[in-house]
N, C-alpha and C positions, 0 to 999 in steps of 0.2 A: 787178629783179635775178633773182629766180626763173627769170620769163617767159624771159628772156636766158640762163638756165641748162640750162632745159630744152629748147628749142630749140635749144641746142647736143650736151646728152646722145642726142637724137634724131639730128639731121640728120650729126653726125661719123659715128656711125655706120653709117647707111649710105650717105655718101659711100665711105668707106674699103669697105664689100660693093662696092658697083658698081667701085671699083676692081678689088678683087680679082678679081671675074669677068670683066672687062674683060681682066687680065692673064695670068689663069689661062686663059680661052682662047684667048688668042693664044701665047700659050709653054707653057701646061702646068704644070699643080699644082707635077709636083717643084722646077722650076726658081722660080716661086712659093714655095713654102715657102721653099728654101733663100735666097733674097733677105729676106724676112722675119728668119729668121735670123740673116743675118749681120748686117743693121743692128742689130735688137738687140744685140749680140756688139759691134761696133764701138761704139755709141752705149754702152752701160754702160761700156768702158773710156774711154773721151773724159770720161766724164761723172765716173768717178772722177778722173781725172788732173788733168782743171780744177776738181772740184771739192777736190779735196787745196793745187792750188794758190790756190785763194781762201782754204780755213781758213789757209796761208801767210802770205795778205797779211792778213786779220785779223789773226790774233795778232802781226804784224810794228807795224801801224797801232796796236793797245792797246799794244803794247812799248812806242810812239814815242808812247803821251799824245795819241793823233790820235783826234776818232769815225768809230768803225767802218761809217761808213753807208753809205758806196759799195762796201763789200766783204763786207757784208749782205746789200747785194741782188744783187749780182753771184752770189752764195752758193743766194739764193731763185731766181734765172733760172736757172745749172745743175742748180738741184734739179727744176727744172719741165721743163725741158729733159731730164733724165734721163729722168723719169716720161714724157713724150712717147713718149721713144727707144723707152722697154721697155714700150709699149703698141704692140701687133700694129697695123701700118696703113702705110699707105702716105701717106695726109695729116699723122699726126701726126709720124713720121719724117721727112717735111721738115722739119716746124715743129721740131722739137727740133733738127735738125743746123741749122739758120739761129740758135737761142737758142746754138748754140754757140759759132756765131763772133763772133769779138772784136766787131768794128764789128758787128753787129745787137745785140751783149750790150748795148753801150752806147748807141747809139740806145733801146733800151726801159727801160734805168735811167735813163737823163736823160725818158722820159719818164712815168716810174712816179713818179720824184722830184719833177717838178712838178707833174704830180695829186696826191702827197701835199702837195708845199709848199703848193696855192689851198689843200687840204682845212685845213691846220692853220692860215692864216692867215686864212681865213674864220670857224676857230672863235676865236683869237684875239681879232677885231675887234668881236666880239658878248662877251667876257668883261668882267663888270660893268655892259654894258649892261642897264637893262630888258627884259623879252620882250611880246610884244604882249598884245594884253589878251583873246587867246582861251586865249594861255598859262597856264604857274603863273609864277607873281612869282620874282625871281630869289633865291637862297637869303641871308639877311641874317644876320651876326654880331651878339648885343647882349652887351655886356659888364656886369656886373653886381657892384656893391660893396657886401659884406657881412662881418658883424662875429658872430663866434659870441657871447651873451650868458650863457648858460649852457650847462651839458651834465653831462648825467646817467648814469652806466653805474650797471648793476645788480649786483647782484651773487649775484645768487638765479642758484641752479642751473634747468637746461631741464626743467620735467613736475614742480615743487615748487608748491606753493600758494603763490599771494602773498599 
């Protein structure tokens, strides 16, 4: 995951340089910036508007006794979509304006949702199971029945001789 992490922190960025230069010399810094600009500008307001209307359909979904999981993560994809938008770039600004819309929002919740359903029913399947025998042993309850027979309190004060 790292390896995947960091290779990403590297290479996005200077995709998005050779963009830039690529576009800065062909049109020109100012008309560059100002493109830069506006998608932030557009992309932060999009990104409040859908994301005010997802907190909507939450607290609508809890109102109605319903779980809030599709409107969770609809919630976490405008959030990342936002952060995208209002990161300077030209590749990330696609990707955040595509996590905007509807039909990609949900292509990637049905597919975030079924990576998490193997992940949690994988851990399910193995719950009570034994672990292998390079493991630690699985954690065991004992229950234990006992009878106080006596008991004793004192009644001498803390730092007196006994």
């Amino acid at each position: 995951m790292f390896a995947r992490l960091l290779i990403l922190f590297i290479t996005i960025p200077i995709i998005e340089f050779a963009i830039f230069a690529i576009l800065g010399s062909r049109v020109g810094f100012p008309p560059t910036l100002l493109i830069i600009i506006t998608t932030a500008v557009i992309g932060a307001y999009l990104s409040k508007s859908q994301g005010l209307r997802a907190i909507r359909r939450y607290q609508e979904a809890v109102a109605s006794g319903k779980l809030p999981h599709r409107e969770i993560l609809e919630g976490l994809i405008i959030l990342v979509a936002g952060i995208l938008l209002m990161t300077p770039g030209f590749l990330t600004d696609t990707v955040g304006f595509f996590l905007l819309t509807p039909a990609v929002r949900d292509i990637v919740r049905q597919l975030i949702s079924r990576s998490l359903a193997d992940r949690f029913s994988q851990v399910s399947k193995h719950v009570g199971v034994p672990r292998d025998q390079g493991s630690s042993p699985p954690i065991q309850t004992i229950t234990v029945e006992a009878e106080v027979v006596e008991t004793k309190t004192s009644t001498r004060e803390p730092g007196s001789p006994s």
